[in-house]
N, C-alpha and C positions, 0 to 999 in steps of 0.2 A: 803690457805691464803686469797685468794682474794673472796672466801664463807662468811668467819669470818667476812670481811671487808663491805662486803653487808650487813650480817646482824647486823650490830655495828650502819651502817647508815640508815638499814630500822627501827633499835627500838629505832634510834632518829627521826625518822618521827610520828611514832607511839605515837606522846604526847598526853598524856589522857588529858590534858586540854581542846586541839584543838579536839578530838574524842569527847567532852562532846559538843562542839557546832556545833555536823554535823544537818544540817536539819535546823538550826535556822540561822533567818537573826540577822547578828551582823556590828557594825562599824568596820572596818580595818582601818591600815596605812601601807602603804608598799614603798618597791621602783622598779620602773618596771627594767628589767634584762634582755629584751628583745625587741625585734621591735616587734610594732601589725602585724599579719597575718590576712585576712579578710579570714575569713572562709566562703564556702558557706552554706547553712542549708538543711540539713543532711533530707530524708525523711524517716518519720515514719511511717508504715504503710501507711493511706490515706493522712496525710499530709506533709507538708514541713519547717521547721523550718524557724525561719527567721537569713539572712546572719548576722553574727556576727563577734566582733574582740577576735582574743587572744592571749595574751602572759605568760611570766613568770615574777614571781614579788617575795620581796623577802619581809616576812612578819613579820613587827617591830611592830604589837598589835593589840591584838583583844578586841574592847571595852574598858576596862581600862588595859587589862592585857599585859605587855611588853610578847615578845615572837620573836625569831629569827629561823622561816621554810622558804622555800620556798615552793609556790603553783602556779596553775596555776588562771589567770584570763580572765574570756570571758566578753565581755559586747557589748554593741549597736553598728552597725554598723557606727552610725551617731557622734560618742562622735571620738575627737580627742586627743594622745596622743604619749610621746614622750620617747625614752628609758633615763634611769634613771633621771624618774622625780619622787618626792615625793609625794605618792598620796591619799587620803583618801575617803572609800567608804563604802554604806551600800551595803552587800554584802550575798548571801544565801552561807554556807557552804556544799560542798557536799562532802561525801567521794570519793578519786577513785581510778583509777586500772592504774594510770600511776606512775609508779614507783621513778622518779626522782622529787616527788612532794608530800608535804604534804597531801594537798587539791584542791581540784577546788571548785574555788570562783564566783560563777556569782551574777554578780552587779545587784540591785534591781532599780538604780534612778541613777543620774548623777553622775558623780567622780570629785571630788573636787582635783587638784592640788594645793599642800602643796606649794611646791619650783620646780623651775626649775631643767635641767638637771645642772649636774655641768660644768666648762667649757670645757674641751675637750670632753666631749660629746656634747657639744653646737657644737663648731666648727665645730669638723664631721661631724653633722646634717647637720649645712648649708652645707657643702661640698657634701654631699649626694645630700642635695634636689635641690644646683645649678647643679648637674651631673644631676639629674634627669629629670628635666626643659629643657634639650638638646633635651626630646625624642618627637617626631611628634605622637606618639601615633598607630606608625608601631610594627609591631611582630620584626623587626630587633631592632629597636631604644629598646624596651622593654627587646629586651635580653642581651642590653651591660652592665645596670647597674644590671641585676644579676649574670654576670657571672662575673663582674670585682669587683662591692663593695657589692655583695647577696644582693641587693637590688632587691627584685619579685615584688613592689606592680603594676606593669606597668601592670606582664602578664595575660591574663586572664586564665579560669582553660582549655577552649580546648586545647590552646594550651601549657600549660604545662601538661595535659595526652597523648597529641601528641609525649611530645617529650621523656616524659614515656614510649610510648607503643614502641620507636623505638630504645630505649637505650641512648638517652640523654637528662636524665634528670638533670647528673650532670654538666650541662653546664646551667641550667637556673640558676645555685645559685655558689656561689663563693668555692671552692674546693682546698683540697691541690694540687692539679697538678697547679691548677693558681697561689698560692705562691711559686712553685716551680717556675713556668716560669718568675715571677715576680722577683725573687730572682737573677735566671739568668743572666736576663737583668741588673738588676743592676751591677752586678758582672761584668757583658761585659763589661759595660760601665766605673767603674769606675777603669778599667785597663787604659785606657790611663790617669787614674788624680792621684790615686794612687799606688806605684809600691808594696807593699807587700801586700802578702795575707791575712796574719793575720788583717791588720789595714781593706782592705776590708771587709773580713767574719764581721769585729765589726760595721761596717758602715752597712753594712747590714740588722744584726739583732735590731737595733736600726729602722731602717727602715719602719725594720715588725713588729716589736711593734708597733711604729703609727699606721702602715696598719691595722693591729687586732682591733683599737678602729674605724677605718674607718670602716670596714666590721660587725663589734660588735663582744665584747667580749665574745660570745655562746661558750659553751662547744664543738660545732664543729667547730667553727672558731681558738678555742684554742690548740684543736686536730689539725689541718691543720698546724697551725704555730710548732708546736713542731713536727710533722713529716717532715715538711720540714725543720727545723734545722738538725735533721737526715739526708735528701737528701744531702745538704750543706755539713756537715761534711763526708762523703763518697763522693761526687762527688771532692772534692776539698781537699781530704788527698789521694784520689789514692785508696783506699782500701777498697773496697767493703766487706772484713770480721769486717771493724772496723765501715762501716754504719751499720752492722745487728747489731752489739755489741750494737751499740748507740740505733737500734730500740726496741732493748730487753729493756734498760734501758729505753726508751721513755714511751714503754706500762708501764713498774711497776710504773712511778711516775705517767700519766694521773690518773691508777688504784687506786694509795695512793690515789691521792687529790679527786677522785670521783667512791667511787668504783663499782657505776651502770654504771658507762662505759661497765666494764665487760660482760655487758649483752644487749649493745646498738649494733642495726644494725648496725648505722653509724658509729660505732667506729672498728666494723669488716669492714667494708669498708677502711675505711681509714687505717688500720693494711694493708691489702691486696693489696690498691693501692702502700702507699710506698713499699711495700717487689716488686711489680711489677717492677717500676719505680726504684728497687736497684737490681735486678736480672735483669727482661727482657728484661730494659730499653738499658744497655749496647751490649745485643746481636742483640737485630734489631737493634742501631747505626752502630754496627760493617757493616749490611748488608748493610745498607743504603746509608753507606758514598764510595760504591764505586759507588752509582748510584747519590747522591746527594751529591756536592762538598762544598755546604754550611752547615756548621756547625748550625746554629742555627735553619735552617731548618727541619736539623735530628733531632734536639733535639725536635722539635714542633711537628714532628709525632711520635717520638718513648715515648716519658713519657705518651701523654695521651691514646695511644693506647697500651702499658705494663702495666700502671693502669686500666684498661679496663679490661682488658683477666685473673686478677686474683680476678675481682671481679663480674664476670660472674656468679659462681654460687649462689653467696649469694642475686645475685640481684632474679635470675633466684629462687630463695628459698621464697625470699621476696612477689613475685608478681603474681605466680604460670603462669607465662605465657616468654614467648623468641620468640622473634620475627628476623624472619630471617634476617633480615636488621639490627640488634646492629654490630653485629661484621664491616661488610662493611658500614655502617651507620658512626661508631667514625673514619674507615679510611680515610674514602672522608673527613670529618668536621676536620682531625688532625691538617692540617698546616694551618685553620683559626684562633687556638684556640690561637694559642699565638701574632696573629698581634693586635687582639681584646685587649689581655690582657694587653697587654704593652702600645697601644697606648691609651686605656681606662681609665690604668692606671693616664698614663701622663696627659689626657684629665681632671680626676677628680684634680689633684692636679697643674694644671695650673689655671683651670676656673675661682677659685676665684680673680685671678690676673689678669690675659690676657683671659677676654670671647672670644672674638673672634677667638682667637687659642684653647680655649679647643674646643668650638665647633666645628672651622675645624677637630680636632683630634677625636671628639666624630661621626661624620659621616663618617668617613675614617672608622674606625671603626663597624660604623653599616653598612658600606657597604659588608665589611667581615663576618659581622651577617646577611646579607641578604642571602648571601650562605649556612649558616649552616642549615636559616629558609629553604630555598627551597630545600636542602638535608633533609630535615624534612620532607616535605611535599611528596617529592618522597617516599621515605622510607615509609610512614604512608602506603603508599598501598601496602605494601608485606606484606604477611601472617604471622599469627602468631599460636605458636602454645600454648595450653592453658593445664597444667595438673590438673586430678583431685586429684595428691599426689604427686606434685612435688620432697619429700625427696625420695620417691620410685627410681625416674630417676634418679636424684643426687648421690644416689645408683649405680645406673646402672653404671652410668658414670665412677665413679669412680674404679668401677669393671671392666670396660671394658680398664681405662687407666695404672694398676695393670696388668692386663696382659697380654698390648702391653708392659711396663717396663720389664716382667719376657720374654717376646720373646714366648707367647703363642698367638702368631696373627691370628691361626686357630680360636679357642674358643670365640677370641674377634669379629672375623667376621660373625661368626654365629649366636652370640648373639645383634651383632650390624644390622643382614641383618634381622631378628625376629622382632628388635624394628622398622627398617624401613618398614616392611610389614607391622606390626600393625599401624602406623600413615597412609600410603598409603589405607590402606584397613576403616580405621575410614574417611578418606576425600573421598574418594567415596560412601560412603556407606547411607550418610545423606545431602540433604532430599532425593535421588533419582530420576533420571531421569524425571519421569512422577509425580512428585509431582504436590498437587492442593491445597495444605493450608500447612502450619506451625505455630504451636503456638510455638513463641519463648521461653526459658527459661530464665525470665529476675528476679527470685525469686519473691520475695511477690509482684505481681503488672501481670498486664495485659499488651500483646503483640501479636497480629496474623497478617499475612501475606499470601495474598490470590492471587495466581500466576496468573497473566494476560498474561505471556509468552516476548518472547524476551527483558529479564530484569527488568518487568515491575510487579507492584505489587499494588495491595489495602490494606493499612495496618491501624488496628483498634488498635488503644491505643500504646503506644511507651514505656510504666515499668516505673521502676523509676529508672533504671541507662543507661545512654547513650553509654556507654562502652558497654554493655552486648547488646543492642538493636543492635548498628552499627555493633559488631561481627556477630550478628546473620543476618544480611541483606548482610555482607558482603559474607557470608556462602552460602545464599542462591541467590547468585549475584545479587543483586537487585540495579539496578542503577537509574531508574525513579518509580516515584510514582505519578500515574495519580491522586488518591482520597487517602486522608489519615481521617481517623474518629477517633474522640477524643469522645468516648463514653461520659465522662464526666470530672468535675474538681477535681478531688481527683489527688494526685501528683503521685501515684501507678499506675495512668492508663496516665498520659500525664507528667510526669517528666521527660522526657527523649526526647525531641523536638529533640534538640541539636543534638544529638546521630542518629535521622532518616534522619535531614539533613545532613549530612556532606558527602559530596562530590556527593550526590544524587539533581534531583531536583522533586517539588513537584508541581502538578498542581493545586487543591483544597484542601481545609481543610473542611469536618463539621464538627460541635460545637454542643451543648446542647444548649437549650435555656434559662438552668438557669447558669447565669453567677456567679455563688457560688463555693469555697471561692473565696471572690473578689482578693485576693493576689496571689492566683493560676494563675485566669483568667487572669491578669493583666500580670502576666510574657508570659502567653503563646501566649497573642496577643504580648504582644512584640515581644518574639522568631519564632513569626512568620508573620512578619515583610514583606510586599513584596508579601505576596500570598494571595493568595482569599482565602476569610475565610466566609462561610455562614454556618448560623443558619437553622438545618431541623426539621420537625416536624411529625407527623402521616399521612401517605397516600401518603406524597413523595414519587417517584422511579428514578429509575438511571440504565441507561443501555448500554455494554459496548459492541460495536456492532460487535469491532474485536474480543473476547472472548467467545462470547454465556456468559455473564455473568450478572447478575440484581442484584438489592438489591431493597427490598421493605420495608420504611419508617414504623413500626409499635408502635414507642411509641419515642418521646414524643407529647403529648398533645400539640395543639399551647396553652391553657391557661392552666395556673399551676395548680395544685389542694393542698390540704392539706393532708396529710398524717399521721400515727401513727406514733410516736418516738421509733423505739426500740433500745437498748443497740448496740453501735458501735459509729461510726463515721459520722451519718449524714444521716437516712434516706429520706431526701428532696431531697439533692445532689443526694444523689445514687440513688432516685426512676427518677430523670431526664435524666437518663444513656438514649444515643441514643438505641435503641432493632430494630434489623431489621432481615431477612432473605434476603440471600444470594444464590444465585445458580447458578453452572455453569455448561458445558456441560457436566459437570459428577457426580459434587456433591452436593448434599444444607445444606444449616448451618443454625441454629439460635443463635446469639449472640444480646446479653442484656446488655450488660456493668455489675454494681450492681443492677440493678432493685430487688427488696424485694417482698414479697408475696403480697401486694395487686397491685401494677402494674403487677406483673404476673397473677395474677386471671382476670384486666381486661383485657389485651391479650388473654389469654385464652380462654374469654366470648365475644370478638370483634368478633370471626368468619373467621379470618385472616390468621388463622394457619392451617396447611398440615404438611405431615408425611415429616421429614426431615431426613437425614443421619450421622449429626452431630451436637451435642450438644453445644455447648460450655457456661461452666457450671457458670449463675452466682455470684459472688459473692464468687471468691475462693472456692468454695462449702460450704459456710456456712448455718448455720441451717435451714436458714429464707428462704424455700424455698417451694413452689406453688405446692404440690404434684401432680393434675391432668393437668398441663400443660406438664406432662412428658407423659399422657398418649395419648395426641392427638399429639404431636409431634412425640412418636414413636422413637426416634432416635436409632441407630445401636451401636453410639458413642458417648461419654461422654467426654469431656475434661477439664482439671481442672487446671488453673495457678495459682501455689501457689508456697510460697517458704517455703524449709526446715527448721522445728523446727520451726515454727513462734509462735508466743504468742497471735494467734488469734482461736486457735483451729478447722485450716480450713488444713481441708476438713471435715465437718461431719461426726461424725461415723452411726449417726441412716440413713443420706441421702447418704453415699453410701452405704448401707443396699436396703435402697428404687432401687437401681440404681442395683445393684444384684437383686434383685426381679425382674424386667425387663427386666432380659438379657440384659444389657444394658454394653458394655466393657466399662471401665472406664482405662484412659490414663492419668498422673499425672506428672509436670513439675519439681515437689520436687523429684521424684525417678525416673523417665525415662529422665528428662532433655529434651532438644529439639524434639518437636513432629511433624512428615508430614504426610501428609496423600494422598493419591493417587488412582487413581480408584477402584472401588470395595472396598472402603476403606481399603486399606492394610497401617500398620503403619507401621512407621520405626521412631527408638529414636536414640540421641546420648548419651543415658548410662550413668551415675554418679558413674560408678564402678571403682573400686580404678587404673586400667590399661586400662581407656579410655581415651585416647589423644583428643582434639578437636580442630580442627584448624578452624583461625578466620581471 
């Protein structure tokens, strides 16, 4: 049925009208259906998009022709707009692959606003944005208004992947457990002013209607309110076989009114939390309440941490990583989560009346959120573990709790003491004791890390995801970073700033001397803010005297030169890639950042260059490469940062041809994953085979 129901509603998206104007820029009117999300811009290969907004908007004609889809819409991060306002725009149609959406629409020039929202989306607004005005511009203050009315625009992206990476992330944005707690409180409350239950349960849900246009009416805020009707109706009829009845009827009607629910993460979430919160919610009260005498206390550790434990695996599906700190992470943060919410609550729907009390109530409040930040913060530093096929484990899992249920607890322990050797035996194994480089696996972009010993590291270029960078420093314990080199500005080789700072500190930065794309350059002085940032040039050195370690300056040029265009992304930029050699008391390197064939001819032809033991390969290994500079280097080792399946056709196939013809072992970040290397150049990788575990 609920197949049928998808496709009834995908061959009404499917309108050949709308299909006849993919690709072309057309006028719209629509009305927005959601709050803008600032997105940040997404890196493409060398570059970095610029930050955009987007929402969902519901689309009333295209050019002359009336027409009723919904699509999505991105546009400038500079343009302001409001949910359900009426809006008109010239706009590029694109097809796409999100499924609860006709089209995405990105806007070519400014959006003209038709008409305002109507009025109780007026209202809400200001109710929002006077909650919002409470916040000082703290990580606590930023998290009340998303976890009370899902208002995020406060938080910035580190620390909502912080609170990602530790398992709460559904605490930065407003959740059925916080309707549930909400619903609570009311219900406490309006026992002492009304005596039947029935008249409360209707005060209630009147309540939470309002609440739903407060928080917006999204198909996950509407999912929240109808599973928490279900909570309601089981916690307050006694009977936990007539809450499942209710959740069964819950899902078929979301399903009728939108049948891509069916196949929505968030909607398997939220199925999961209430079934949690109606099963498991009542057996840890039962434990709790002979250790905790207060009743609403139990209630505030045990709903958010029984929605937790049944949506473990789907998160753990979703992310391909579990971090030992989720489960004890949502216990510590359980009994802040509902003083926040209620007092939050009361905070936004006083304010417009009495400021001064909602404020006091909104820092009471963030005071409660200052703990959950700094259980966040602790947490961020326990390991995590990262799979390369998460449904394999899920597997496992499931296999393993199958037959502890059947009372097979032999079978389960030897298959459970197997998978703990294997993750024990993968955390020891990489980079190895006496490592002396690592090129991290950060996919299509550049990352190395060159061991200066007790913690301490020179690390060249940072990828383009900060996530993948920090795993891999955290991996290799790297806690100070005396010199960090940003070969040059392409966002593949310095997108990922963010990611080497955190929680590390850094002593110097070099830089390139051509300050190109200026919108790169411009963020990464920013995000590095506070440290010495000097420009190097040819014949510079550096020498690091506790290490036996050097680096010698070999290209760039102090004055620029002009250079041939070829096909890619910028051979100026990339021929200004810092190129130096490296060496330390056991091994030497040549890294080039993207330098192209005629700055490698003129290296070549400087005189500069000696046999070295390690390559590190420029430019992803693409074509455009210097053949007899391979033959005075000599190298032993070849190394290649690239990422799987890319659409750039790197690693050459004719140039590693050349690279065999040389004897030359070639090591690859797209199938070996994490590279070290260690005296006598022995490798060791961390695998991307389907039964490698990699902890971060």
């Amino acid at each position: 049925m609920g197949i049928f129901l998808i496709w009834i509603k995908q061959s009404s998206l499917e309108n050949q009208f709308l299909s006849s104007q993919f690709n072309n820029v057309v006028e719209i009117k629509a009305i927005i259906r959601s709050d803008p999300v600032l997105k940040s811009g997404k890196i493409f290969g060398s570059n970095r998009r610029a930050d955009e907004y987007s929402l969902l908007v519901k689309l009333i004609q295209i050019n002359d022709r009336k027409i009723n889809l919904p699509a999505r819409l991105k546009y400038d991060s500079n343009i302001s707009l409001q949910m359900d306002q009426y809006i008109s725009a010239k706009v590029r149609l694109i097809k796409t692959r999100e499924s609860k959406v006709a089209a995405l629409a990105v806007a070519q020039e400014s959006i003209s606003i038709l008409s305002p929202p109507r009025k109780l989306f007026h209202i809400t607004e200001v109710i929002r944005e006077n909650f919002r005005n409470h916040s000082d511009g703290s990580l606590s203050d930023s998290l009340v208004p998303g976890l009370v009315v899902g208002d995020t625009s406060l938080q910035n992206n580190e620390f909502k992947e912080q609170m990602q990476k530790v398992g709460l992330s559904h605490l930065t944005a407003v959740s059925g457990a916080n309707f549930v707690l909400v619903a609570t409180f009311l219900l406490w409350l309006l026992q002492f002013m009304v005596k039947k239950l029935k008249h409360r349960l209707i005060i209630v849900s009147l309540v939470l209607f309002l609440f739903i246009f407060l928080v917006r009416p999204t198909p996950s805020v509407l999912r929240a309110a109808v599973m928490t009707l279900v909570v309601l109706i089981a916690r307050y009829r006694g009977e936990s076989s007539r809450g499942i009845a209710s959740l069964g009827a819950a899902i078929t009607l979301l399903i009728l009114l939108d049948p891509f629910q069916a196949i929505d993460p968030g909607f398997a979430l939220s199925v999961l939390a209430t079934t949690g919160i109606l099963l498991i919610s009542p057996i840890i009260e039962s434990k709790l309440e002979n250790v905790l005498k207060l009743k609403w206390l139990v209630e505030s550790i045990a709903i958010p941490v029984s929605a937790t434990i049944l949506c473990l695996p789907v998160i753990l599906l979703l992310s391909n990583q579990f971090s030992l700190a989720t489960i004890p992470a949502n216990i510590f943060v359980a009994p802040a989560i509902a003083p926040i919410t209620v007092l939050g609550f009361l905070s936004a729907v006083i304010t417009p009346f009495i400021p001064i009390i909602g404020l006091i109530l909104f820092k009471v409040a963030s005071f409660f959120a200052n703990y959950i930040v700094l259980i966040s913060g602790v947490m961020d530093k326990f390991p995590s573990i990262h799979f390369n096929d998460t449904r394999l484990f899920i597997l496992i899992f499931i296999l393993l709790l199958a037959l502890l249920l059947q009372h097979r607890k032999k079978v389960a322990l030897v298959i459970a003491a197997l998978l703990l050797t294997q993750i024990v035996f993968v955390t020891i194994s990489w980079p190895g004791r006496d490592w002396q480089l690592a090129n991290c696996d950060v996919g299509q972009g550049d990352a190395m890390v060159i061991n200066l010993g007790r913690n301490s590291a020179i690390v060249v270029d940072t990828g383009p995801d900060s996530n993948a960078i920090d795993r891999c420093l955290r991996v290799l314990s790297i806690k100070s970073i005396p010199l960090l080199i940003l070969t040059h500005f392409h966002s593949d080789h310095v997108g990922a700033i963010l990611g080497v700072k955190k929680n590390r500190s850094i002593g110097q930065v070099w830089i390139s001397n051509l300050s190109q794309p200026i919108s790169t350059y411009e963020r990464v002085i920013k995000e590095l803010s506070g440290i010495k940032v000097r420009s190097v040039s040819k014949g510079e050195s550096y020498k690091f005297s506790n290490s036996d370690t050097s680096i010698e300056v070999l290209w760039p040029q102090a004055n620029q030169l002009n250079f041939a265009q070829l096909p890619g992304d910028g051979s100026k930029i990339n021929n200004s890639s810092i190129s130096m050699i490296l060496r330390t008391k056991y091994i030497s390197l040549f890294a080039g950042g993207d330098i192209e064939p005629e700055v490698q001819e003129l290296i070549t032809n400087s005189g500069l260059l000696s046999d070295i033991d390690i390559l590190k390969v420029s430019h992803h290994g693409s074509a455009y490469q210097y053949l007899p500079m391979l033959d005075i280097l000599k190298p032993e080792v070849a190394i290649i940062s690239v990422g799987r399946e890319n659409t750039y056709g790197h690693p050459d196939g004719e140039f590693l041809n050349e690279l065999d013809k040389r004897s030359i072992a070639v090591w690859r970040t797209d199938i070996s994953g994490g590279i070290s290397v260690a005296p006598s150049n022995k490798i060791r990788v961390t695998g991307k085979e389907w039964w490698k575990i990699k902890w971060g």
